[in-house]
PDB file of N, CA, C and O in Angstrom:
ATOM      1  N   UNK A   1     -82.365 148.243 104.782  1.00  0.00           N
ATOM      2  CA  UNK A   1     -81.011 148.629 104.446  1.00  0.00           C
ATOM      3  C   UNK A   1     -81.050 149.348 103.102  1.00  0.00           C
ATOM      4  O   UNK A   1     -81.660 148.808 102.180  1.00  0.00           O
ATOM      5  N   UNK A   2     -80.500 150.423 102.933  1.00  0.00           N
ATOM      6  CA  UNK A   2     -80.472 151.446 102.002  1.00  0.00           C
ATOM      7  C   UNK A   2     -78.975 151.780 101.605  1.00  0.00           C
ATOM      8  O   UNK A   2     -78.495 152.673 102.303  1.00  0.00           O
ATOM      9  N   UNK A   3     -78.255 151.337 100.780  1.00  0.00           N
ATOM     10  CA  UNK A   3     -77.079 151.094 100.019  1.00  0.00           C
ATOM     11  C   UNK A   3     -76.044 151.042 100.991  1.00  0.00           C
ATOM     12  O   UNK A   3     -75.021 151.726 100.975  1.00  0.00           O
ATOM     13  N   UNK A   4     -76.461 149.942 102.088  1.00  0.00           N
ATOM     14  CA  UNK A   4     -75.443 149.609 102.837  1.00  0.00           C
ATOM     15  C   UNK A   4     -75.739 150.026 104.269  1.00  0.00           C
ATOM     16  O   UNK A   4     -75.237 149.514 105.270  1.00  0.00           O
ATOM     17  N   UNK A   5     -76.637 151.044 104.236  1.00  0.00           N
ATOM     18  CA  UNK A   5     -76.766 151.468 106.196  1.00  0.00           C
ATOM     19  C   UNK A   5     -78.635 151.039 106.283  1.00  0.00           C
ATOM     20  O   UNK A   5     -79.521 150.558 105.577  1.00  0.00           O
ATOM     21  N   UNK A   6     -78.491 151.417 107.203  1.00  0.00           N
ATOM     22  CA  UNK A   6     -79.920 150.860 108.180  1.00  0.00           C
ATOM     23  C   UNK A   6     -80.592 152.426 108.233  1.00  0.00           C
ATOM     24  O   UNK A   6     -79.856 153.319 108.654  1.00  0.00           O
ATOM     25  N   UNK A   7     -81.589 152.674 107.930  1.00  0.00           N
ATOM     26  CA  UNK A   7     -82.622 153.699 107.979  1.00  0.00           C
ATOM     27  C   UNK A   7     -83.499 153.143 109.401  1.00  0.00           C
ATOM     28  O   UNK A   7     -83.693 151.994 109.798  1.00  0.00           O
ATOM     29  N   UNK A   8     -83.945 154.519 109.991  1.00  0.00           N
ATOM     30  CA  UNK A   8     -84.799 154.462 111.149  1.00  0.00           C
ATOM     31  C   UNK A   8     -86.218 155.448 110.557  1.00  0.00           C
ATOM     32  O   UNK A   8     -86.313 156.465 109.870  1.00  0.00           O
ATOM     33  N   UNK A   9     -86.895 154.815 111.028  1.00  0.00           N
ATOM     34  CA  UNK A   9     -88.504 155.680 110.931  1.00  0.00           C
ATOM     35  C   UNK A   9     -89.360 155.539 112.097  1.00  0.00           C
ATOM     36  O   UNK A   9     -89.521 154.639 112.922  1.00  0.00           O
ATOM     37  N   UNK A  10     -89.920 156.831 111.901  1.00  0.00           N
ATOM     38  CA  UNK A  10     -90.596 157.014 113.275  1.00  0.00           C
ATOM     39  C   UNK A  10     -92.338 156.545 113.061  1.00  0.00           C
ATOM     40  O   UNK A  10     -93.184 156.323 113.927  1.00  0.00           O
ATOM     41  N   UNK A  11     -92.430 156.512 111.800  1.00  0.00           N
ATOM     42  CA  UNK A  11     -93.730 155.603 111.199  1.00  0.00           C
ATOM     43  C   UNK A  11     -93.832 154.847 111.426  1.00  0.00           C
ATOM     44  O   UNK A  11     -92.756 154.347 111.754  1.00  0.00           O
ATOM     45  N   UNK A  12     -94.934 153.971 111.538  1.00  0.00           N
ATOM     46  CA  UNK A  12     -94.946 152.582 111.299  1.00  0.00           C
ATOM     47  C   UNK A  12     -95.380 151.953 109.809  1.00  0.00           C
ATOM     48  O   UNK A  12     -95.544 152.591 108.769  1.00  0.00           O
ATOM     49  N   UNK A  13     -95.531 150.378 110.035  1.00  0.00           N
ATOM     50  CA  UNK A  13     -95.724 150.011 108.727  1.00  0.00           C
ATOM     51  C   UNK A  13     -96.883 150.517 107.751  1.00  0.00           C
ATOM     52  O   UNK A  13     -97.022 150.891 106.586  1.00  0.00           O
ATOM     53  N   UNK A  14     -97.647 150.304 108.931  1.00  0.00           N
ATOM     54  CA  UNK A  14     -99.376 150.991 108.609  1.00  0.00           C
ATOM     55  C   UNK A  14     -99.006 152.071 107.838  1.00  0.00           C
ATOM     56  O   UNK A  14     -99.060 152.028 106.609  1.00  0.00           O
ATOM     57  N   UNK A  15     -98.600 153.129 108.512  1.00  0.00           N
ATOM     58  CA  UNK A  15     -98.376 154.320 107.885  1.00  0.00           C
ATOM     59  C   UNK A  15     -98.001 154.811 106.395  1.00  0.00           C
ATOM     60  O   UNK A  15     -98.388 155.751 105.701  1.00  0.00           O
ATOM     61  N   UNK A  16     -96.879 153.535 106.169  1.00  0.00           N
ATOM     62  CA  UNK A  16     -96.360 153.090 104.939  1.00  0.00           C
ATOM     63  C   UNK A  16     -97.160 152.435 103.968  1.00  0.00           C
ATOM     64  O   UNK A  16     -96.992 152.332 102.753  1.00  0.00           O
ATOM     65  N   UNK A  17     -97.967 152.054 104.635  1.00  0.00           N
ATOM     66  CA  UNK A  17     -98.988 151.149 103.752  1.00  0.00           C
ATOM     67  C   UNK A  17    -100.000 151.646 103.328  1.00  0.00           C
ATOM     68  O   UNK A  17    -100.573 151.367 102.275  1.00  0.00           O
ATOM     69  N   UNK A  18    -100.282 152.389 104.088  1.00  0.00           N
ATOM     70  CA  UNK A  18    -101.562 154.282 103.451  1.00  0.00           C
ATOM     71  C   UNK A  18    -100.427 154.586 102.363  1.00  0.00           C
ATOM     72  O   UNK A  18    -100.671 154.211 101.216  1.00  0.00           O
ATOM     73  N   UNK A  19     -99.219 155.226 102.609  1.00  0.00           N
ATOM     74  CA  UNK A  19     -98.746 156.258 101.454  1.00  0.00           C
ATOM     75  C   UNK A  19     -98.579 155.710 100.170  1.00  0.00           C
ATOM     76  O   UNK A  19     -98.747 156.336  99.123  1.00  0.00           O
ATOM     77  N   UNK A  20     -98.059 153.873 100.319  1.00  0.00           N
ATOM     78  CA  UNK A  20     -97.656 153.179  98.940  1.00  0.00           C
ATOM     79  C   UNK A  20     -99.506 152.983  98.400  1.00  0.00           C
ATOM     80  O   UNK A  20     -99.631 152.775  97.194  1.00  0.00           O
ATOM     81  N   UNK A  21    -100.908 153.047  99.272  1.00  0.00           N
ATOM     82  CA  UNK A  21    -102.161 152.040  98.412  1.00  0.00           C
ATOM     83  C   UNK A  21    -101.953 152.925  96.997  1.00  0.00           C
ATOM     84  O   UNK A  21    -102.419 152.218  96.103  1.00  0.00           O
ATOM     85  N   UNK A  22    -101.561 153.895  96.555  1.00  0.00           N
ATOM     86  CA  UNK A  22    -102.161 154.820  95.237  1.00  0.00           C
ATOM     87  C   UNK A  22    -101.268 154.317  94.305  1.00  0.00           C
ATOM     88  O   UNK A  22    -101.571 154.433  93.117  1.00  0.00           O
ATOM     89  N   UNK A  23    -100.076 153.703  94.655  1.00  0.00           N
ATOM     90  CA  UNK A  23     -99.204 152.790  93.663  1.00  0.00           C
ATOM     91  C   UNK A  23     -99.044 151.404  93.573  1.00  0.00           C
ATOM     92  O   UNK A  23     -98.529 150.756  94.484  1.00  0.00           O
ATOM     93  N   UNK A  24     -99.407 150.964  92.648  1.00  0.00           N
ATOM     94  CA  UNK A  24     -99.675 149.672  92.356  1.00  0.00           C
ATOM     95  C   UNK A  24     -98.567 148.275  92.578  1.00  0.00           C
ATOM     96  O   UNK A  24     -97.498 148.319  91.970  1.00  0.00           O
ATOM     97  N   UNK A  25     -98.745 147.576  93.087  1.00  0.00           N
ATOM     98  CA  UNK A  25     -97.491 146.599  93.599  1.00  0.00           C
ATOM     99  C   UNK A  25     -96.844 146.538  94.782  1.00  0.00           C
ATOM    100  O   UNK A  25     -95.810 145.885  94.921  1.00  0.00           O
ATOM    101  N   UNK A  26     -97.298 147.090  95.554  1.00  0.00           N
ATOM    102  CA  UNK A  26     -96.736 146.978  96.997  1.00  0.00           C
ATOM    103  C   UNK A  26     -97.736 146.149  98.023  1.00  0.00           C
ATOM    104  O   UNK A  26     -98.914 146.354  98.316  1.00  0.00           O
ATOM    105  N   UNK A  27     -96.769 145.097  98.469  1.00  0.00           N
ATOM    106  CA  UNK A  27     -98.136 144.598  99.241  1.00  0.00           C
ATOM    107  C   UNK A  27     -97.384 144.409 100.380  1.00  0.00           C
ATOM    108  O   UNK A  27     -96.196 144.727 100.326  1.00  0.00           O
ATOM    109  N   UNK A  28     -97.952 143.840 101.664  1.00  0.00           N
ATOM    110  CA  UNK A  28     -97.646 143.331 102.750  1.00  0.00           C
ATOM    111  C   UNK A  28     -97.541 142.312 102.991  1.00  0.00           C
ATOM    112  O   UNK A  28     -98.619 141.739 103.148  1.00  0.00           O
ATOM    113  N   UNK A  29     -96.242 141.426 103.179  1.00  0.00           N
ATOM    114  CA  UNK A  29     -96.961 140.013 103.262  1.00  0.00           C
ATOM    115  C   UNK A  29     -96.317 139.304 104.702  1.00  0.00           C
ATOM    116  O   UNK A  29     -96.233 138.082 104.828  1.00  0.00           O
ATOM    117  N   UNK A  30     -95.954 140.109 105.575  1.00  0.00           N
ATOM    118  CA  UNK A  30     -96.158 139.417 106.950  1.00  0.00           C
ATOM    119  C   UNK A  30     -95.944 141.066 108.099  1.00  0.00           C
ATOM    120  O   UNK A  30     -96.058 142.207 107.651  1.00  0.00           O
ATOM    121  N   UNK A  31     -95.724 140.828 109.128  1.00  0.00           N
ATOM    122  CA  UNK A  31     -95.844 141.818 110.342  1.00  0.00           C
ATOM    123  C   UNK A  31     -94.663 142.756 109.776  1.00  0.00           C
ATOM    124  O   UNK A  31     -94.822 143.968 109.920  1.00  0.00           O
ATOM    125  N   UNK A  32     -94.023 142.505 109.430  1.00  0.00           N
ATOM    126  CA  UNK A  32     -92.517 143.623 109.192  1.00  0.00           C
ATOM    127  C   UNK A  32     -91.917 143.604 108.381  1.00  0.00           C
ATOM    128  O   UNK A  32     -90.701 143.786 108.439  1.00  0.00           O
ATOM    129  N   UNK A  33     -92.652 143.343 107.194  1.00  0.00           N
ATOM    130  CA  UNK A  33     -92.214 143.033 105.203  1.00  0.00           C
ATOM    131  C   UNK A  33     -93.320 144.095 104.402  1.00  0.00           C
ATOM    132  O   UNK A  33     -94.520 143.892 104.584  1.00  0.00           O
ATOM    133  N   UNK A  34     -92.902 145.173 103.556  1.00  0.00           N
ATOM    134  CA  UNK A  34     -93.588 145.284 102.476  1.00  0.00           C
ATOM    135  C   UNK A  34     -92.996 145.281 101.678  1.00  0.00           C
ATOM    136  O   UNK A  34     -91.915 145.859 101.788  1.00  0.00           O
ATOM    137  N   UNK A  35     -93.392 144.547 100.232  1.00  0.00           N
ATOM    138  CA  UNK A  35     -92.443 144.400  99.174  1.00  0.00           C
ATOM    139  C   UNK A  35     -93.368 145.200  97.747  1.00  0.00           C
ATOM    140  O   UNK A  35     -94.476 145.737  97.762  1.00  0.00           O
ATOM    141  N   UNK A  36     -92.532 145.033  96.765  1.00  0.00           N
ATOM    142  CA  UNK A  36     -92.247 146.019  95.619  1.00  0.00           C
ATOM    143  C   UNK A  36     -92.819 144.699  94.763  1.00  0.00           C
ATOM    144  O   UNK A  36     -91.807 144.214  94.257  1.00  0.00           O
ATOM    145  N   UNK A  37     -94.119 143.796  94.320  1.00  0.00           N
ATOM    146  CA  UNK A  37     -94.157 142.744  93.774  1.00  0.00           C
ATOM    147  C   UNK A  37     -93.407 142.994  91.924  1.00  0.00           C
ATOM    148  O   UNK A  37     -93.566 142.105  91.088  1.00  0.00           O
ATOM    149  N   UNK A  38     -92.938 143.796  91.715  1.00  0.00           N
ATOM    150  CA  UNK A  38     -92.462 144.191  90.397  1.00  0.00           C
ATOM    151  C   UNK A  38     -90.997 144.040  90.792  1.00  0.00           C
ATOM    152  O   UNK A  38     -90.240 144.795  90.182  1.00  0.00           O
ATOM    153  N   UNK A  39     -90.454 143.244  91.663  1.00  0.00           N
ATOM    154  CA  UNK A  39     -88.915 142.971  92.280  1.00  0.00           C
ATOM    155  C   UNK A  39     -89.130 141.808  92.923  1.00  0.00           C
ATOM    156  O   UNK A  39     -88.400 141.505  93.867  1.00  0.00           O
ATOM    157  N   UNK A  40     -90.244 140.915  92.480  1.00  0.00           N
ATOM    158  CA  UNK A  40     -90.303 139.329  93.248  1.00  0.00           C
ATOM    159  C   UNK A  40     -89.556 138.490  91.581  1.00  0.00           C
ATOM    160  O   UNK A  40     -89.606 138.799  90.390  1.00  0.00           O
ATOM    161  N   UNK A  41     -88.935 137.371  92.348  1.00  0.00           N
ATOM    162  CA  UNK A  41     -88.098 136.736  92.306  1.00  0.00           C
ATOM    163  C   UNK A  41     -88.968 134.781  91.889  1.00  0.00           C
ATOM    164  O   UNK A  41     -89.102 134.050  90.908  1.00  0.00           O
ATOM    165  N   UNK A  42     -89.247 134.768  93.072  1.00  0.00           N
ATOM    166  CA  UNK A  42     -90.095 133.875  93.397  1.00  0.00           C
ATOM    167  C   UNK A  42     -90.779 133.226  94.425  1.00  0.00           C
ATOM    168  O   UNK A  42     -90.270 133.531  95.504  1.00  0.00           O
ATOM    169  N   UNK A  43     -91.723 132.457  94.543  1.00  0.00           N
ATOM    170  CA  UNK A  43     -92.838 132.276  95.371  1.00  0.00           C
ATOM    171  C   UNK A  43     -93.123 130.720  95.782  1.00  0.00           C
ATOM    172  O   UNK A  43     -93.682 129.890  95.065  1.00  0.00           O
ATOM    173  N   UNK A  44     -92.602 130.511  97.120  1.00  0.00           N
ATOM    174  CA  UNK A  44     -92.487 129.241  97.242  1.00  0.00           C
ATOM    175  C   UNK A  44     -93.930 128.459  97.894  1.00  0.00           C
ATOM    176  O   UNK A  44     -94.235 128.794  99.038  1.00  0.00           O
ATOM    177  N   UNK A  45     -94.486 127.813  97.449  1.00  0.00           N
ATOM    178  CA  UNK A  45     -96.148 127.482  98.022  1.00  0.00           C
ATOM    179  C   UNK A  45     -95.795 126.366  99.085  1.00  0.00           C
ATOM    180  O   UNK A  45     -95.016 125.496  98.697  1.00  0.00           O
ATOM    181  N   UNK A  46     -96.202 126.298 100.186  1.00  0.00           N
ATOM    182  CA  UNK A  46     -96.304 125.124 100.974  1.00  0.00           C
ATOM    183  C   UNK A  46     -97.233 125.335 101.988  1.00  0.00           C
ATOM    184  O   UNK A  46     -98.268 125.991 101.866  1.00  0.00           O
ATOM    185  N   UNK A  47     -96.779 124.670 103.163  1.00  0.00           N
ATOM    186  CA  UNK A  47     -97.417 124.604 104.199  1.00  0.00           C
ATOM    187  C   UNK A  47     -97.279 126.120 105.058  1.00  0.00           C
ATOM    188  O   UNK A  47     -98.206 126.593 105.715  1.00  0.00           O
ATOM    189  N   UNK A  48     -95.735 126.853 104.881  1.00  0.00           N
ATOM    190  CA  UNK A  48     -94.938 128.006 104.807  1.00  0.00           C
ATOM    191  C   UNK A  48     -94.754 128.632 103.798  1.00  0.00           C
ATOM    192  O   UNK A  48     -94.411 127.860 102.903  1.00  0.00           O
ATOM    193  N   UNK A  49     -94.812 129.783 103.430  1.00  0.00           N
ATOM    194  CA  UNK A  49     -94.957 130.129 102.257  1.00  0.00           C
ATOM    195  C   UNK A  49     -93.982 131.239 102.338  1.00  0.00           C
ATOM    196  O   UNK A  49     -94.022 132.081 103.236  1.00  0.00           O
ATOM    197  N   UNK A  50     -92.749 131.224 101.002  1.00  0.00           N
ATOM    198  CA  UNK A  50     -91.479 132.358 101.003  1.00  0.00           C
ATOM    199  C   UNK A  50     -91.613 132.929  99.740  1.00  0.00           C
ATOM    200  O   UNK A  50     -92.109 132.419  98.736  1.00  0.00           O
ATOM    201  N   UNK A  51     -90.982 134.360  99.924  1.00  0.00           N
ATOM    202  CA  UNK A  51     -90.951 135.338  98.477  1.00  0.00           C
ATOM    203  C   UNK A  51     -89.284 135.374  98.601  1.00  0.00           C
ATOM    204  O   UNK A  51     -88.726 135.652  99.662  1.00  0.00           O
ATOM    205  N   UNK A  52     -88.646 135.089  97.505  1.00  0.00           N
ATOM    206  CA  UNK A  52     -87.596 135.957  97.306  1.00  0.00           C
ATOM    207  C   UNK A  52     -87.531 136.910  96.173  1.00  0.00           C
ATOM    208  O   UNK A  52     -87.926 136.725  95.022  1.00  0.00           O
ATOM    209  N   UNK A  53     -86.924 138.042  96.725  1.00  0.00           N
ATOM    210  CA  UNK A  53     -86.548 139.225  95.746  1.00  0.00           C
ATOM    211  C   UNK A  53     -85.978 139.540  94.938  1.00  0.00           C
ATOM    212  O   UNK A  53     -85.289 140.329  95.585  1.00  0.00           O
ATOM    213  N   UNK A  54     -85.527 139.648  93.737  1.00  0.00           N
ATOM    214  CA  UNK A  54     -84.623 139.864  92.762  1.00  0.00           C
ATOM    215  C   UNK A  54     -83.331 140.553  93.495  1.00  0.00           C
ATOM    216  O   UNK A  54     -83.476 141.463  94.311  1.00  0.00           O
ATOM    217  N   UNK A  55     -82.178 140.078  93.159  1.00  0.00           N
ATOM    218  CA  UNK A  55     -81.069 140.768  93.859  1.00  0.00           C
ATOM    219  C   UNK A  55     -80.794 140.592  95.161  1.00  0.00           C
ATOM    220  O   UNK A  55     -79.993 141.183  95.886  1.00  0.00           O
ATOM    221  N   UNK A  56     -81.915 139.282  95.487  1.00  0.00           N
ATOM    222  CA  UNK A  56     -81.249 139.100  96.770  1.00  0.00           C
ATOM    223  C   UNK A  56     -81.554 137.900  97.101  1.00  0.00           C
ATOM    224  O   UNK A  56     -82.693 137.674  96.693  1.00  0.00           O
ATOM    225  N   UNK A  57     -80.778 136.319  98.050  1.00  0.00           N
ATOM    226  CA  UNK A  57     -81.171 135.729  98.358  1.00  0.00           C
ATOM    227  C   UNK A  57     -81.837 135.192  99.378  1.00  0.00           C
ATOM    228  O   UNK A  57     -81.856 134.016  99.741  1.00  0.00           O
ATOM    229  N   UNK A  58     -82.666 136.599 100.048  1.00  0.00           N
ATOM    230  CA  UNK A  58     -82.773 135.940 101.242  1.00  0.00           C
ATOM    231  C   UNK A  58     -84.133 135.565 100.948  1.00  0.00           C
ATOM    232  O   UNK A  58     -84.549 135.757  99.806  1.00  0.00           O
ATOM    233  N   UNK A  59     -85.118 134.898 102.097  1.00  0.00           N
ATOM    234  CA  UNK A  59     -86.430 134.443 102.180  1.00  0.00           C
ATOM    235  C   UNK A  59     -86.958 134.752 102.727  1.00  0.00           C
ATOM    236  O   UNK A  59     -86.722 134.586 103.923  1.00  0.00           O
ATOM    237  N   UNK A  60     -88.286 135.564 102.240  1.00  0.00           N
ATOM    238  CA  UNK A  60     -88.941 136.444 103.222  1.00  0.00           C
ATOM    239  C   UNK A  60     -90.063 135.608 103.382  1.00  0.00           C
ATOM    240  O   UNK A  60     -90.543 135.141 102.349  1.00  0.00           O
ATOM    241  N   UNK A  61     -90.826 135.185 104.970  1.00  0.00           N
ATOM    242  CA  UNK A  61     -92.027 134.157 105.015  1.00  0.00           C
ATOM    243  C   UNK A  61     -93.060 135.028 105.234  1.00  0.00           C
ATOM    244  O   UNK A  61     -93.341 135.937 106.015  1.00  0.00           O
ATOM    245  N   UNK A  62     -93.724 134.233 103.919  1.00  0.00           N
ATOM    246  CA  UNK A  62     -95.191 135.324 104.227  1.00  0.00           C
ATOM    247  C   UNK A  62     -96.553 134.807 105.435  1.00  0.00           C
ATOM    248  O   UNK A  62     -97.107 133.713 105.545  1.00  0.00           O
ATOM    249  N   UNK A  63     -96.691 135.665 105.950  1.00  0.00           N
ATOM    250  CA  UNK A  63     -97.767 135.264 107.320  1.00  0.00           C
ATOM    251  C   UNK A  63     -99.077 134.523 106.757  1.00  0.00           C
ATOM    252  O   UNK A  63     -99.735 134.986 105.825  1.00  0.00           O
ATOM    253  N   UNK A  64     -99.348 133.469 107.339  1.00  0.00           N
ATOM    254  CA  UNK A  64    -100.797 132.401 106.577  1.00  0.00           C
ATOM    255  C   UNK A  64    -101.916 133.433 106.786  1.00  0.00           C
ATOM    256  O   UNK A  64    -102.910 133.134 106.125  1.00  0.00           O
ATOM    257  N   UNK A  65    -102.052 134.554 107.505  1.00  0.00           N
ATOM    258  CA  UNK A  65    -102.903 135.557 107.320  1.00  0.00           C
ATOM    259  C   UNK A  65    -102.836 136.030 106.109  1.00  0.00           C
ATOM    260  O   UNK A  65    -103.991 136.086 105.686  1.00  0.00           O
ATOM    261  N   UNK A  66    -101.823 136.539 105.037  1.00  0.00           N
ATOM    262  CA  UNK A  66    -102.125 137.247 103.982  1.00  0.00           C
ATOM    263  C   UNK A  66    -101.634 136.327 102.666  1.00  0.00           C
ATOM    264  O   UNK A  66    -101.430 136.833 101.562  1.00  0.00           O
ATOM    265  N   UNK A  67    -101.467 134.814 102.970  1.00  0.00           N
ATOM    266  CA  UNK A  67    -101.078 134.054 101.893  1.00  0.00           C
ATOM    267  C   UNK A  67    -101.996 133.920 101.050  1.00  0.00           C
ATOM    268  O   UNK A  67    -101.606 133.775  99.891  1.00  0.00           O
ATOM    269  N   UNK A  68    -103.175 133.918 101.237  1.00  0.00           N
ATOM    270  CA  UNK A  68    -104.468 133.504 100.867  1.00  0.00           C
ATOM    271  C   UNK A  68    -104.608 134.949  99.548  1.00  0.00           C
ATOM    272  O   UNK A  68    -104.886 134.541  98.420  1.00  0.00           O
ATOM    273  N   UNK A  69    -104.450 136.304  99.677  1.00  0.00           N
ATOM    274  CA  UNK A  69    -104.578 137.206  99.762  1.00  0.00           C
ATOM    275  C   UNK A  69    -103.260 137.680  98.299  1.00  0.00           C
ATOM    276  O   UNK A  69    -103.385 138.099  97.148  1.00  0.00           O
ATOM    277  N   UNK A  70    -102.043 137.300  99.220  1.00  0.00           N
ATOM    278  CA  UNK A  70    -101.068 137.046  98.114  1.00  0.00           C
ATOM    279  C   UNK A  70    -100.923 136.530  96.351  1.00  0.00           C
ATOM    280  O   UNK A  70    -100.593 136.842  95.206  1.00  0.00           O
ATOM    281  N   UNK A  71    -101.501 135.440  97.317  1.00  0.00           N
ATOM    282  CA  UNK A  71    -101.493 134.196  95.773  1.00  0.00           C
ATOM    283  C   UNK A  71    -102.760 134.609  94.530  1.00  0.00           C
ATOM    284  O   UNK A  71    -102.708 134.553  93.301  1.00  0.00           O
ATOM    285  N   UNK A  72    -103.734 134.982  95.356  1.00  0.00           N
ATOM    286  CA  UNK A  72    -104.556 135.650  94.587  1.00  0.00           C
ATOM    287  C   UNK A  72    -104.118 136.872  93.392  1.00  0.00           C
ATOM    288  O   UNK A  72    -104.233 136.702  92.178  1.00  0.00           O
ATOM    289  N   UNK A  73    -103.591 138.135  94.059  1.00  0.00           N
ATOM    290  CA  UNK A  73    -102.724 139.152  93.627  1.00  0.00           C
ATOM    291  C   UNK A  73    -101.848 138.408  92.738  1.00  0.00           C
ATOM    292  O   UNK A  73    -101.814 138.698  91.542  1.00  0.00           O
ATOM    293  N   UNK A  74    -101.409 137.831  93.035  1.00  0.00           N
ATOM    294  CA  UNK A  74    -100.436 136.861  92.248  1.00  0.00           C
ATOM    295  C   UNK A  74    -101.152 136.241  90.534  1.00  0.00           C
ATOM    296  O   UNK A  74    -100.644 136.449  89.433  1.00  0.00           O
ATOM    297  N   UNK A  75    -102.182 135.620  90.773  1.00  0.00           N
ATOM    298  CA  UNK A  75    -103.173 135.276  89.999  1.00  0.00           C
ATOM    299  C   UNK A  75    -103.802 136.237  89.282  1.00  0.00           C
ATOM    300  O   UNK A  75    -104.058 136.352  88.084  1.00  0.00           O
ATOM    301  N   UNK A  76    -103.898 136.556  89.737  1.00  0.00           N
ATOM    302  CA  UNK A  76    -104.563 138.201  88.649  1.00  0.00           C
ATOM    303  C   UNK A  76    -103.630 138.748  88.046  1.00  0.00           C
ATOM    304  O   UNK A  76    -103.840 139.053  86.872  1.00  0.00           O
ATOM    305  N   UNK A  77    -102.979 138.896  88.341  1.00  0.00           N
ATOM    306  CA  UNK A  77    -101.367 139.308  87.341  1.00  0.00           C
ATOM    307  C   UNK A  77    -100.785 138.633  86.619  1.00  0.00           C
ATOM    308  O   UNK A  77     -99.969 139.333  86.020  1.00  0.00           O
ATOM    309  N   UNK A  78    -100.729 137.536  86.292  1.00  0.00           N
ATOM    310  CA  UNK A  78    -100.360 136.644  85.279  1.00  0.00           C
ATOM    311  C   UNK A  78    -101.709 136.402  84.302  1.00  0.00           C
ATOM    312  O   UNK A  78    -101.640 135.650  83.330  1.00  0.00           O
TER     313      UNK A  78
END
């Protein structure tokens, strides 16, 4: 959602995920999420693992495929 409407792309995520690697902070963290980690909020650790975003409350669950992967990124940055 883009200041209120819904954008369509004929890309996929992949695609998106080639154009953002040359800028720093974008990661993937489940099948149909890439986020802006310079707009995380916070990072909930469990058994399930959620990001929320600055400016927004929702909860995005990150896939146990790239949690591992995440938290790391996470770790190196602090």
């Amino acid at each position: 959602v883009f200041n209120g409407q819904k954008l369509i792309s004929a890309k996929t995520l992949t695609d998106y995920e080639e154009l953002l690697k040359p800028y720093p902070g974008f990661l993937r963290v489940n099948k149909g999420t890439i986020i802006n980690i310079n707009h995380l909020k916070d990072y909930s650790k469990g058994a399930v693992c959620y990001i929320t975003m600055k400016g927004s409350d929702t909860e995005i669950e990150v896939s146990r495929r790239r949690k591992t992967a995440i938290i790391q990124y996470l770790k190196d940055r602090i």
